[in-house]
C-alpha positions, 0 to 999 in steps of 0.5 A, spaced: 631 343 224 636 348 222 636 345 215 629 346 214 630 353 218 636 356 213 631 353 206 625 356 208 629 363 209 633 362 203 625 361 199 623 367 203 630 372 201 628 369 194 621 371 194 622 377 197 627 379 191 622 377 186 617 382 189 621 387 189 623 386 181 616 386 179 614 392 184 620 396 180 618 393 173 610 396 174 613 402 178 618 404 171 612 402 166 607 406 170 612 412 169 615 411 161 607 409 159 603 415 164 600 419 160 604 426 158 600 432 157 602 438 153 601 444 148 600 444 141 606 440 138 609 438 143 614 434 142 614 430 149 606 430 150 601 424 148 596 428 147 592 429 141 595 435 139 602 433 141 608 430 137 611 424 142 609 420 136 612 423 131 619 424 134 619 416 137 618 414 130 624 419 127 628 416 132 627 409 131 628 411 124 636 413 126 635 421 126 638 425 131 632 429 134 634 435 138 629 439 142 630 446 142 625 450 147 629 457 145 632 460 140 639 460 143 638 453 144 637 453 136 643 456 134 648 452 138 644 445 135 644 448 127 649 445 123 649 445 115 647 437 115 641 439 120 633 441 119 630 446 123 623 444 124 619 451 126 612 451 129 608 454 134 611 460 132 607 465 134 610 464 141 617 468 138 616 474 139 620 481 136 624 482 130 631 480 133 629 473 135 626 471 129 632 474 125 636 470 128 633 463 127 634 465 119 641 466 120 641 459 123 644 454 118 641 448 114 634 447 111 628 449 114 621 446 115 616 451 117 608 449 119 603 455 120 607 461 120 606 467 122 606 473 118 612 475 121 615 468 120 613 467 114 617 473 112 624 473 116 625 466 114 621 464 108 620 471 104 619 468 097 612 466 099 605 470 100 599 467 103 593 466 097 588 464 102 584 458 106 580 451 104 580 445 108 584 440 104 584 431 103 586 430 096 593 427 092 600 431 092 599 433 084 606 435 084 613 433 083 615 434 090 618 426 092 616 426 098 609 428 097 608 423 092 611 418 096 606 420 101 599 420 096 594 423 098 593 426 106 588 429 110 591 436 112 584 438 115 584 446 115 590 449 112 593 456 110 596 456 102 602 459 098 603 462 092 610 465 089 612 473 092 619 473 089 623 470 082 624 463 087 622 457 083 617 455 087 614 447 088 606 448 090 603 441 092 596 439 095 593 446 092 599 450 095 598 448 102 605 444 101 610 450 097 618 449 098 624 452 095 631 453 094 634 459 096 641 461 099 643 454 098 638 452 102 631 449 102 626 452 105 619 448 105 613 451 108 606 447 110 600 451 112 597 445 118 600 441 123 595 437 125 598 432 120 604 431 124 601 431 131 599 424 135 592 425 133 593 426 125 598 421 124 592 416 124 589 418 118 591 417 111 598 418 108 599 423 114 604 419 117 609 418 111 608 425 109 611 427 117 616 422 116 619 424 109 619 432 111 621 431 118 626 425 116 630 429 111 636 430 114 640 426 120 639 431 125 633 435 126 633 441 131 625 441 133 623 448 135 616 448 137 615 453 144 610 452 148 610 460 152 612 466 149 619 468 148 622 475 148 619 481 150 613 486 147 616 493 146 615 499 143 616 495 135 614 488 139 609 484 136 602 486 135 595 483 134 595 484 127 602 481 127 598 474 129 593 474 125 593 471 118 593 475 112 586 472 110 584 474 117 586 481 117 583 482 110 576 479 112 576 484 118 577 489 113 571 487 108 566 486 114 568 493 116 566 496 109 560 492 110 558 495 116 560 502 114 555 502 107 550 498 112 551 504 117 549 509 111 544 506 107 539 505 114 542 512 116 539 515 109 534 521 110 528 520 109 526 528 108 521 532 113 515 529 116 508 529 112 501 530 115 496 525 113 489 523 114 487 518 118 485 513 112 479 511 117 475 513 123 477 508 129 471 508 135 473 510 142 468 504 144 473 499 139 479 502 141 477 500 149 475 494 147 481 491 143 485 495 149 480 489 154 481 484 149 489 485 150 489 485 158 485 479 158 489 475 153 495 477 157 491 476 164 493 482 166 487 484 173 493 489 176 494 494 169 487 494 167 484 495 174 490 501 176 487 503 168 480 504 171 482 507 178 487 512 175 482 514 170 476 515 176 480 519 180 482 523 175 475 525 173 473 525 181 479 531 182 475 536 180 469 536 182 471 534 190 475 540 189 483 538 189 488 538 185 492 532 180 497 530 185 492 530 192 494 525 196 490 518 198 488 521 205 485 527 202 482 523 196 478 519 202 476 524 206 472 529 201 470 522 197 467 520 204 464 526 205 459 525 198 458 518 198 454 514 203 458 507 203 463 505 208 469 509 208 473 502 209 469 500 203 472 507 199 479 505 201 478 498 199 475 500 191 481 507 190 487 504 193 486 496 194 488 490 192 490 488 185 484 483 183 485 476 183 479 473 178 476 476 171 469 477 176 473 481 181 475 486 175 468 486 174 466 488 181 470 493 181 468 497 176 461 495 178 464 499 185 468 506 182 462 506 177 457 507 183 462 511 187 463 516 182 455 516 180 454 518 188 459 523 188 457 526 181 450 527 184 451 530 191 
């Protein structure tokens, strides 16, 4: 009895240790496979726009990933064997913060910069412009020719602003450098690096072979704003492209001229000639062909009331703005119907049918024939 007691616990303890393993076991894979939202090249994020996909692979592949969320966080993981992967830059805010990102030492890879970006950190480039973009690399560059042809979607491109020997690829949607014993690689879209264009064609080896060049990688993606919007702090205009800003100024000049040529004078007004003679009896006709059209009883039947009562004002001896009760009282003086029947004909109701409308025409008619001839 005892035996049989002691193995039944020993299954039950076992049981339960079982149930317990499974239940961490979910418990851990729920939380490492949850889906984790983000921004834009978010290197923790698995949505479409985020980057977990990349930095999982990067890793696999033995380089050293450091995420860095601020600028300071830049400066105490930059080496001169490392690569700054800088995007979403238009959350660095101020001049001072984005010199000190081009103090920081080793290679640079930059995605969608900035003007003002652009300018502290890769100054021997301009913008040339925007195409969307899915053709081969047609350059020298190892790692673009390695990739083959990509789909960069909606891209800005470069072009040389300085004496720097410049590599251009993809149409100059892909430039790079050297200068100050560095490489500076500029790439006008990110969406080939993110969870979502990894899928596409060669965009995966490019991202690998740009971001995997170096051992250690120091990504600098931020997702709020860092420093503050002073007196010289950054400005609208500073966060539009280039090709932004100069299309803002072609649709302002077009405004303008189009401002002009519709504001031209057209000289002091001439008097003509009728070049024929309408008849008042086709002018009401056309103005009855339209109230029917539109069914409209209620203007055509204040057209007749205000019409009569403006021909009956003189002749009962009263002026233009006579109230109702004046008007009845003289009108009820001069015609032989019911005073009710009066009121109901002046100041009624809209009517509600076409044969209505006609009677009361038929009615003002026959009240201001009686009172014409009192």
């Amino acid at each position: 009895m005892s035996t049989t007691i002691g193995q039944r616990w020993r299954t039950g303890r076992w049981i339960a240790v079982a149930l317990i393993a499974i239940t961490a076991v979910t418990a851990a894979g729920a939380f490492f496979t949850a889906p984790r939202p983000g921004g834009r090249m978010d290197p923790e994020s698995t949505s479409s726009d985020g980057a977990r996909a990349l930095v999982t692979l990067l890793r696999d592949r033995g380089v050293e990933v450091v995420v860095a969320t601020t600028v300071a966080d830049v400066e105490q993981a930059a080496r001169p064997d490392t690569l700054l992967l800088a995007a979403e830059t238009y959350y660095t805010r101020g001049t001072d913060l984005l010199g000190r990102l081009a103090d920081v030492p080793g290679d640079r890879l930059l995605l969608e910069p900035t003007s003002r970006a652009r300018q502290a950190l890769a100054p021997d480039i301009r913008l040339s412009g925007a195409s969307i973009l899915t053709m081969k690399p047609d350059c020298d560059l190892p790692e673009a020719k390695r990739a083959g042809t990509v789909q960069l979607g909606s891209t800005d491109t470069y072009e040389k602003a300085g004496d720097a020997d410049l590599t251009r690829c993809y149409g100059g949607a892909l430039v790079r450098y050297q200068a100050d014993g560095r490489t500076v690689t500029v790439v006008g879209s990110a969406d080939f690096m993110t969870n979502g264009g990894l899928l596409q064609e060669g965009n995966a080896a490019l991202a690998m072979n740009l971001a995997g060049g170096r051992p250690r990688l120091i990504w600098y993606a931020p997702q709020q704003s860092e420093g503050e919007i002073g007196a010289e702090g950054t400005s609208l205009t500073d966060l539009m492209p280039d090709a932004v800003t100069w299309i803002v100024w072609q649709l302002c000049v077009t405004v303008l001229l189009l401002a002009v040529w519709q504001g031209r004078r057209l000289g002091p007004l001439v008097a003509e000639k009728l070049p024929v003679v309408v008849r008042a009896s086709e002018t009401v006709e056309g103005r009855a062909r339209l109230y029917r059209s539109r069914r409209a009883r209620g203007q055509a039947a204040e057209a007749l009331r205000t019409a009569t009562l403006q021909r009956l004002a003189p002749r009962l001896g009263l002026g233009p703005n006579a109230s109702p009760t004046a008007v009845l009282d003289a009108v009820a003086m001069r015609y032989a119907g019911d005073a009710m029947t009066v009121q109901h004909v002046l100041f009624g109701p809209s009517p509600s049918s076409d044969s209505d409308l006609l009677h009361l025409a038929q009615a003002l008619d026959d009240i201001e024939r009686q009172v014409t001839k009192s």
